[in-house]
C-alpha positions as a Markdown table, in Angstrom:
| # | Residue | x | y | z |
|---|---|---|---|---|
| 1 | Unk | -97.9 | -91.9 | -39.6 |
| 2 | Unk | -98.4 | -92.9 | -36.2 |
| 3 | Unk | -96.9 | -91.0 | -33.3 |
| 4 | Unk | -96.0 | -93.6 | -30.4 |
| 5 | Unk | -94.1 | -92.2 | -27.2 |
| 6 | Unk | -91.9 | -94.8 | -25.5 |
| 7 | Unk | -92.4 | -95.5 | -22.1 |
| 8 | Unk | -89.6 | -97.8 | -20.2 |
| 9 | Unk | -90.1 | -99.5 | -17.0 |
| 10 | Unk | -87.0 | -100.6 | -14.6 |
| 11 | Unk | -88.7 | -100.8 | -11.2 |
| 12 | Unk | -92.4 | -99.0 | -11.4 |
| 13 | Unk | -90.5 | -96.3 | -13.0 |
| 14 | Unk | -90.0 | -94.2 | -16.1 |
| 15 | Unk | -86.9 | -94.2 | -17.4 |
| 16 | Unk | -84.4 | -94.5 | -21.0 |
| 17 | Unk | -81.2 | -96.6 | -21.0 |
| 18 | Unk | -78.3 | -95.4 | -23.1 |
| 19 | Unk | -78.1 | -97.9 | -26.5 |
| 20 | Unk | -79.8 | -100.3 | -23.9 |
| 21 | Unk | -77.3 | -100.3 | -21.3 |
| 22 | Unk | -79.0 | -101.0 | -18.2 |
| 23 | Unk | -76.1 | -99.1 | -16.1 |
| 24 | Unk | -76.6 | -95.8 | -17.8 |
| 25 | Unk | -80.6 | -95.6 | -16.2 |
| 26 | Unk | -81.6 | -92.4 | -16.2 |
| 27 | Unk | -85.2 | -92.2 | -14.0 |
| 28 | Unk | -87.4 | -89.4 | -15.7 |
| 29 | Unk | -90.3 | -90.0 | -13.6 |
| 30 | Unk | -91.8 | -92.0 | -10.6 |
| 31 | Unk | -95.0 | -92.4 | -12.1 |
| 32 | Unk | -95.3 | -94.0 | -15.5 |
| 33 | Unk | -99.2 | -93.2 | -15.4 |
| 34 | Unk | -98.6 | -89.8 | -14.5 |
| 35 | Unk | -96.3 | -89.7 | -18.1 |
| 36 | Unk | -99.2 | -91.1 | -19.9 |
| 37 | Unk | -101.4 | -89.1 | -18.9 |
| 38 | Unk | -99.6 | -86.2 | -20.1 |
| 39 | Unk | -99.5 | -88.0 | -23.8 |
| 40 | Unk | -102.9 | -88.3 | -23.9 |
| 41 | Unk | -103.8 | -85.1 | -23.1 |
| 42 | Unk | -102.0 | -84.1 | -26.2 |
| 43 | Unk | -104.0 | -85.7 | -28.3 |
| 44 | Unk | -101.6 | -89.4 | -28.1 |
| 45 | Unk | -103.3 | -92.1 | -28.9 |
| 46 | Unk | -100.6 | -94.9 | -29.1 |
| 47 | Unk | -97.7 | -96.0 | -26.6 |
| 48 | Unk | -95.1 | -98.3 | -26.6 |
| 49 | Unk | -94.3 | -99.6 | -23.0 |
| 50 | Unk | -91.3 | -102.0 | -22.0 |
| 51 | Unk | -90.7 | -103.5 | -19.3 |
| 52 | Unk | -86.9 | -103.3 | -18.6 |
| 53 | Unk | -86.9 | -105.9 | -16.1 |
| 54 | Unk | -88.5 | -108.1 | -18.1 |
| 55 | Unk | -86.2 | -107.9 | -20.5 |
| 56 | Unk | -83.2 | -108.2 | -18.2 |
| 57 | Unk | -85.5 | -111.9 | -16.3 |
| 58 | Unk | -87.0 | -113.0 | -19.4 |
| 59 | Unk | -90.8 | -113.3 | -18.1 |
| 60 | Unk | -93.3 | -109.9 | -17.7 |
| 61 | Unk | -92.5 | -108.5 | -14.3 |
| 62 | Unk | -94.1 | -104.6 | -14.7 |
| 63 | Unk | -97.9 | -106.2 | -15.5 |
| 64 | Unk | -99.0 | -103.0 | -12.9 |
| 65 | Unk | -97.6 | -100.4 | -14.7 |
| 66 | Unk | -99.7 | -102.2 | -18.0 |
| 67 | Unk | -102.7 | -102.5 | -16.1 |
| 68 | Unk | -102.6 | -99.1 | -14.4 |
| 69 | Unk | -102.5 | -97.0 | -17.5 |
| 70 | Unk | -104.5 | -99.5 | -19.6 |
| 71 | Unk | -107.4 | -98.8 | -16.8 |
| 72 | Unk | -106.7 | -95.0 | -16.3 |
| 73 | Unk | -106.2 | -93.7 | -19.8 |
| 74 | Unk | -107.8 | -94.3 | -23.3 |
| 75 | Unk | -103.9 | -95.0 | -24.8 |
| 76 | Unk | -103.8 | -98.2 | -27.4 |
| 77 | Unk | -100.8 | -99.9 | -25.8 |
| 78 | Unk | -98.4 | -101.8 | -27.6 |
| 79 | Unk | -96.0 | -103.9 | -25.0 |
| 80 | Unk | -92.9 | -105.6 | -25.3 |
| 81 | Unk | -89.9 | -107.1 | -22.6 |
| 82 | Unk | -89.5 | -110.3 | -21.1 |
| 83 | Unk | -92.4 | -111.5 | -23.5 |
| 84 | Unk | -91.3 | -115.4 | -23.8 |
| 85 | Unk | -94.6 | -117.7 | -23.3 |
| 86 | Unk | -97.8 | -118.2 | -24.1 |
| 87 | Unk | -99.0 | -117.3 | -20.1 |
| 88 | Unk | -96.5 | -114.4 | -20.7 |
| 89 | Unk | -98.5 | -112.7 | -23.8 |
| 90 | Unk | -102.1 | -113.9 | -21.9 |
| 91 | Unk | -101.0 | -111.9 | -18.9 |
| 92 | Unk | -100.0 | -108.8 | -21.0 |
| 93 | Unk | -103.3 | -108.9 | -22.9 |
| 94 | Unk | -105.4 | -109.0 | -19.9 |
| 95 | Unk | -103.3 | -106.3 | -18.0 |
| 96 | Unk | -104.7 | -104.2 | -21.2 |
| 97 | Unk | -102.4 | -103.9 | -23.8 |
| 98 | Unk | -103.7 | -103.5 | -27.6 |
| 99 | Unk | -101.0 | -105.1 | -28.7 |
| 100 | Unk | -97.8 | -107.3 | -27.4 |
| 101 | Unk | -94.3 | -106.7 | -28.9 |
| 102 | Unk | -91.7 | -110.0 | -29.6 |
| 103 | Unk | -88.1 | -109.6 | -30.0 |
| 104 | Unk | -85.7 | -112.3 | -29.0 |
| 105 | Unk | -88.4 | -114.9 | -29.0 |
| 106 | Unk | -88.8 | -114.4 | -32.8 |
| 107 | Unk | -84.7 | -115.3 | -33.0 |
| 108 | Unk | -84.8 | -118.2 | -31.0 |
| 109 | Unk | -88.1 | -119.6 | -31.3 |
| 110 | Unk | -89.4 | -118.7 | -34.6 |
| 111 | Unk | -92.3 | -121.1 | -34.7 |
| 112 | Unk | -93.4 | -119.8 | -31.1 |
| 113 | Unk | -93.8 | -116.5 | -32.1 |
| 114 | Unk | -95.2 | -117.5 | -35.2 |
| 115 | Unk | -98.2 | -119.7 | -33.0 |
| 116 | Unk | -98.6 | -116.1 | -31.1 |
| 117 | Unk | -99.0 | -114.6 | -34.9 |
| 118 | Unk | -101.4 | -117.5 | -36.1 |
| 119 | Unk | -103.9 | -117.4 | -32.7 |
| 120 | Unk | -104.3 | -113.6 | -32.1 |
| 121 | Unk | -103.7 | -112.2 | -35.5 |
| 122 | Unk | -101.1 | -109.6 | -37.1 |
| 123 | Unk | -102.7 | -107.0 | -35.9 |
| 124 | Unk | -102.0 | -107.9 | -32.1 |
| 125 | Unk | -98.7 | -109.2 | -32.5 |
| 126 | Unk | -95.6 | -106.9 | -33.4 |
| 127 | Unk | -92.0 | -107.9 | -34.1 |
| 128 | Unk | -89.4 | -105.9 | -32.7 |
| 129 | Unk | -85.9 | -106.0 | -33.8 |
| 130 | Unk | -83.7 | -103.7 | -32.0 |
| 131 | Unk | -80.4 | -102.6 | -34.0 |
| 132 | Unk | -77.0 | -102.5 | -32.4 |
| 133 | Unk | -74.0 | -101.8 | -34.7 |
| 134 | Unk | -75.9 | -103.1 | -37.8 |
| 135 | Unk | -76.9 | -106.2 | -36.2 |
| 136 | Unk | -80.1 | -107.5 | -34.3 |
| 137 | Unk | -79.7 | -107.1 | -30.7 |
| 138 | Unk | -81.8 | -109.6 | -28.7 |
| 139 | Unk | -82.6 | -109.7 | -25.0 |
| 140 | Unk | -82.7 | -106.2 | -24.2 |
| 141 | Unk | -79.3 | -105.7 | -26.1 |
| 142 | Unk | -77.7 | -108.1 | -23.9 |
| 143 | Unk | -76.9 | -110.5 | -27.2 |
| 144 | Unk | -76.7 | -109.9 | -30.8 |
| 145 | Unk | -77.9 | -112.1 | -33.7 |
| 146 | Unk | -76.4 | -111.9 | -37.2 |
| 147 | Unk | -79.8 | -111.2 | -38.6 |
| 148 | Unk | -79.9 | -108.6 | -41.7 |
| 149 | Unk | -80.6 | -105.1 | -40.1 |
| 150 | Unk | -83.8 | -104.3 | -39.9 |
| 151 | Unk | -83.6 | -100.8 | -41.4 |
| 152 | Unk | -83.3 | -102.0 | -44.8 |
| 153 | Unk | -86.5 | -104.0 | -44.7 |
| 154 | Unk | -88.6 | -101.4 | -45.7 |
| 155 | Unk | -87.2 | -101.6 | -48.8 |
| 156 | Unk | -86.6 | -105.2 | -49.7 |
| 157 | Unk | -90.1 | -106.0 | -48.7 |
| 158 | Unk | -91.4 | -103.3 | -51.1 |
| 159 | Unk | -93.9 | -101.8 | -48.6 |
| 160 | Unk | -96.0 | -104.9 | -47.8 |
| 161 | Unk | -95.4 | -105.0 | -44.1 |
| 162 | Unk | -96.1 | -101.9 | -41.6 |
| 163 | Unk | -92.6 | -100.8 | -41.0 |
| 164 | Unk | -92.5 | -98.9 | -36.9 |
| 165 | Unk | -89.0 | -97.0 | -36.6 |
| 166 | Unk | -87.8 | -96.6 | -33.1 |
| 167 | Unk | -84.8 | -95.5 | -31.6 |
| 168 | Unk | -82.0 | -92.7 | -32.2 |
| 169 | Unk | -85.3 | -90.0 | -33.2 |
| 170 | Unk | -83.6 | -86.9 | -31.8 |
| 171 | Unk | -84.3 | -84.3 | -33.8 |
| 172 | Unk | -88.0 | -83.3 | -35.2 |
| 173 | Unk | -86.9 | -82.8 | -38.8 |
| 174 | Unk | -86.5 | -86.8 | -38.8 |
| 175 | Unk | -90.4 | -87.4 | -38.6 |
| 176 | Unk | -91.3 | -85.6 | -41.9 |
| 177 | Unk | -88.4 | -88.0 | -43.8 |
| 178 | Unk | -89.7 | -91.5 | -42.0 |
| 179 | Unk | -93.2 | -91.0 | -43.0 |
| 180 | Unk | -91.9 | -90.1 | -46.6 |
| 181 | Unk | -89.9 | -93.0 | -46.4 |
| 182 | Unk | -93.0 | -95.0 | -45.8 |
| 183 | Unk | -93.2 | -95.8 | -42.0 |
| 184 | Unk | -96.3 | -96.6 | -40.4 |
| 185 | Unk | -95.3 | -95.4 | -37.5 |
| 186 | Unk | -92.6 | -93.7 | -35.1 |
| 187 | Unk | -91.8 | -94.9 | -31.5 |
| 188 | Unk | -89.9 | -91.7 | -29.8 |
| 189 | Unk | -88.4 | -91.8 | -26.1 |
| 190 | Unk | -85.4 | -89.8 | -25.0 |
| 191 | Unk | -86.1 | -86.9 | -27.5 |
| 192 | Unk | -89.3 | -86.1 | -25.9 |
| 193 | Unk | -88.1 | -86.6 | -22.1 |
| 194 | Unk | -84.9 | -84.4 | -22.6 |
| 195 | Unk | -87.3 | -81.8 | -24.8 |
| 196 | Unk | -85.6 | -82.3 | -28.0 |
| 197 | Unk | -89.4 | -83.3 | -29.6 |
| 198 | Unk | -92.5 | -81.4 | -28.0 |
| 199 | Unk | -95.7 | -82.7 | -28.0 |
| 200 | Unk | -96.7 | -79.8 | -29.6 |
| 201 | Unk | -94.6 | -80.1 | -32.6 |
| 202 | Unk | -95.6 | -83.7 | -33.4 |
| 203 | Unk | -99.5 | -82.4 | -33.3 |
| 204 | Unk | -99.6 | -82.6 | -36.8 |
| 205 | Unk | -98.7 | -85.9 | -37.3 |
| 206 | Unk | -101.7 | -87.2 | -34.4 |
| 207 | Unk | -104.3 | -89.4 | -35.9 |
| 208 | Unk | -107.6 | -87.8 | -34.8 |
């Protein structure tokens, strides 16, 4: 199972929302390369970045951030927020991302993100769905849908997509029983900034 920190970006900076709240920011650190870096050198190879304000303006705004630690570190970056349009998701993959991340355009233009899915392939495009009181949240948890919650889909699609579980990871004991459960990978935020997770505990799970 892949390990994949979180990194969240609200003006150049590092920092976690509370159940996506943008007035509960919490700033963990001024420098969202510096936080990389640190993953890397313990053996990270994956990381999720957002870009917050994206979200919030519906079009990339933190490309920098992207670019900076797609250029300074080795880290396969999957990104996600704001992502909306076709010169959206061609900015993000030439700031350096492996990999671009669509939430809310999936719910309200399916056949959008479905071009994005045809022209650069499955293994570049990711769908997001972010769960908020057992619905699908879209724009940054700023709306909801009525979309069947994504934690069940595991199951009803009997393993044949690559199922990424992210957010509420608090406790290390929960990594063992998601890669039973058959996830491909984990996305883990808070937990590691507030030193619930250590690096050093998820070691075993790094793909070398």
């Amino acid at each position: 199972m892949r390990i994949i920190p979180a990194i969240d970006i609200i003006d150049g900076k590092c920092v976690r929302l509370s159940k996506g709240d943008y007035s509960t920011k919490k700033i963990y650190n001024e420098s969202p390369l510096e936080v990389a870096k640190e993953f890397e050198q313990a053996g990270i190879k994956f990381l999720h970045l957002v870009d917050l304000d994206g979200a919030k303006a519906s079009k990339i705004i933190n490309y920098k951030v992207l670019e900076s630690i797609a250029s300074k570190t080795n880290l396969q970056i999957d990104f996600g927020g704001g992502l909306k349009s076709y010169e959206d998701v061609k900015i993000a993959f030439n700031s350096g991302a492996s990999q671009i991340t669509g939430g809310s355009i999936a719910v309200k233009n399916p056949a959008l993100f479905k071009e994005w899915l045809a022209n650069y392939g499955s293994d570049k495009v990711i769908l997001g769905a972010d769960a908020n009181n057992g619905k699908i949240a879209t724009n940054g948890w700023l709306e909801e849908s009525t979309e069947e919650i994504y934690s069940e889909i595991i199951e009803k699609t009997s393993n044949t997509l690559k199922l990424i579980a992210s957010g509420g990871i608090s406790t290390f004991d929960e990594i063992p029983k998601l890669a039973e459960m058959g996830c491909e990978g984990v996305i883990i935020g808070k937990a590691i900034y507030e030193n619930r997770i250590s690096l050093k505990q998820l070691e075993n799970y790094i793909i070398n």
